[in-house]
N, C-alpha and C positions, 0 to 999 in steps of 0.2 A: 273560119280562120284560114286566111294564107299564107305559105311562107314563097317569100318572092327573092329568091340569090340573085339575078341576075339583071339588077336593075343600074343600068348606066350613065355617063349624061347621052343625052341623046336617043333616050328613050320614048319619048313625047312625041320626037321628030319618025320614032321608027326604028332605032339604032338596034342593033343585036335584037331581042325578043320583045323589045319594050313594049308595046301595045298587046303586045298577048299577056304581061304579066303586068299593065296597067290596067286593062280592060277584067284581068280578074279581079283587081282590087277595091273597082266600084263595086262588087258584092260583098261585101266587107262592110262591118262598123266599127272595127277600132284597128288604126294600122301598132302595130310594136316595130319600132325600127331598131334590130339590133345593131349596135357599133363595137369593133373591136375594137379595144379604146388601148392594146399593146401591139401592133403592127407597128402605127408611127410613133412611139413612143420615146422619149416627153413632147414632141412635138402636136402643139393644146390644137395651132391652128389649122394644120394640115388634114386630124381628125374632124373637125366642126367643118371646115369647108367640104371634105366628101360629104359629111351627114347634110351639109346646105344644097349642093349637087342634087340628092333625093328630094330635097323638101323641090326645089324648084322643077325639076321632072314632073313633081306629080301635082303643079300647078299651074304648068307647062302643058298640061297631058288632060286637066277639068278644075278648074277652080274650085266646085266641090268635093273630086277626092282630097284637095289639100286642105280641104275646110272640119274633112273627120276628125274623128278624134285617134289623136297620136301619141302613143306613148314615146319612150327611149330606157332602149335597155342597155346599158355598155357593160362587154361581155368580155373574158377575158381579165377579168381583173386580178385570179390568180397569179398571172405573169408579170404583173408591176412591183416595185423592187416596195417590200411591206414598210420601210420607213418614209415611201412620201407617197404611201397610196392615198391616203386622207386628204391631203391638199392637194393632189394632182387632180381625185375624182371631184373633189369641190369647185377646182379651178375650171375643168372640164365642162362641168354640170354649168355654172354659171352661163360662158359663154353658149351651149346648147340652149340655153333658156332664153340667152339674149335674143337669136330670131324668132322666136314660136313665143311664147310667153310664161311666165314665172310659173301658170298651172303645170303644166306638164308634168307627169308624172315621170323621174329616173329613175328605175331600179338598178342596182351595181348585182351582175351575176358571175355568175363563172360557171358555165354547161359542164366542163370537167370533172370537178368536183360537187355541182351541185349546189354550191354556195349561192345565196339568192334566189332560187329558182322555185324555190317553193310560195316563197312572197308574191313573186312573179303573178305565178300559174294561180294562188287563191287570187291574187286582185282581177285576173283575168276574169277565171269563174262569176266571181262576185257582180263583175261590169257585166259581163252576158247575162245573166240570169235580172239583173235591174232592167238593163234594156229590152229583155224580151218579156219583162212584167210589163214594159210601161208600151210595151207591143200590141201585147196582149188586152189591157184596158182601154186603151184605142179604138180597137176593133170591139170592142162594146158597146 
C-alpha cells in the first residue's frame, strides 16, 4: 500500500516528485484514489477533471500502471450540505465512472468521523488476501 499526496499534472514529465511517487506506484496492485469531493463543492466538473489529471499522469507516466486496478474513494463527505449529498455523490460518481468504466468501485468516506472507512479498509483486506491467494497458486 502507498499513499501518494503529491501527485501533479506534470508528474509523468517530472514535475515536483512525480517519478519518485510514480515509480513507487508500480509496486502496487490496487491504486485508491482518494478525492475530496468538498474543496470545489457543487462544482461536479472541476472535481472529475483533477481526478482525470491523475488518471492521465499515470498513463502518461506507463500504460500499465493506469491499467491497475483503481478504486475511488471521495472523502469528505461529512462537509456537503446533508440534503443534496445523495444526488450530488450520484451525480459525482456517474461522471467518475464516465472515464474509467461503470466497474469501479466508489466508496463515499469521511476520515473524520470514520463514516465509510470501515467498508473501505474490509474491501481492501479482502482484495489483498484474493490477490495474493491467486499469487500464491501461481507459484504452484
Amino acid at each position: 500500500m502507498a499513499d501518494i499526496p503529491g501527485l501533479i499534472s506534470g508528474a509523468a514529465e517530472g514535475a515536483g516528485l512525480g517519478h519518485q511517487f510514480l515509480k513507487h506506484l508500480q509496486r502496487t496492485k490496487l491504486l485508491v484514489h482518494v478525492i475530496d469531493v468538498a474543496s470545489d463543492y457543487p462544482n461536479i466538473d472541476k472535481i472529475t477533471q483533477d481526478a482525470f489529471v491523475i488518471c492521465d499522469e499515470l498513463k502518461k507516466y506507463d500504460p500499465h500502471l493506469h491499467q491497475k486496478p483503481r478504486w475511488i474513494a471521495l472523502n469528505k463527505i461529512d462537509l456537503l450540505p446533508s440534503d443534496k449529498i445523495n444526488e450530488y455523490l450520484d451525480e459525482l460518481s456517474v461522471q467518475l465512472r464516465h472515464e474509467d468504466s461503470s466497474t469501479v468501485p466508489i466508496f463515499y468516506i469521511s476520515s473524520i468521523s470514520s463514516r465509510g472507512t470501515k467498508d473501505l479498509t474490509d474491501s481492501l483486506m479482502h482484495h489483498i488476501e484474493k490477490e495474493n491467494k491467486k499469487q500464491d497458486e501461481s507459484e504452484t
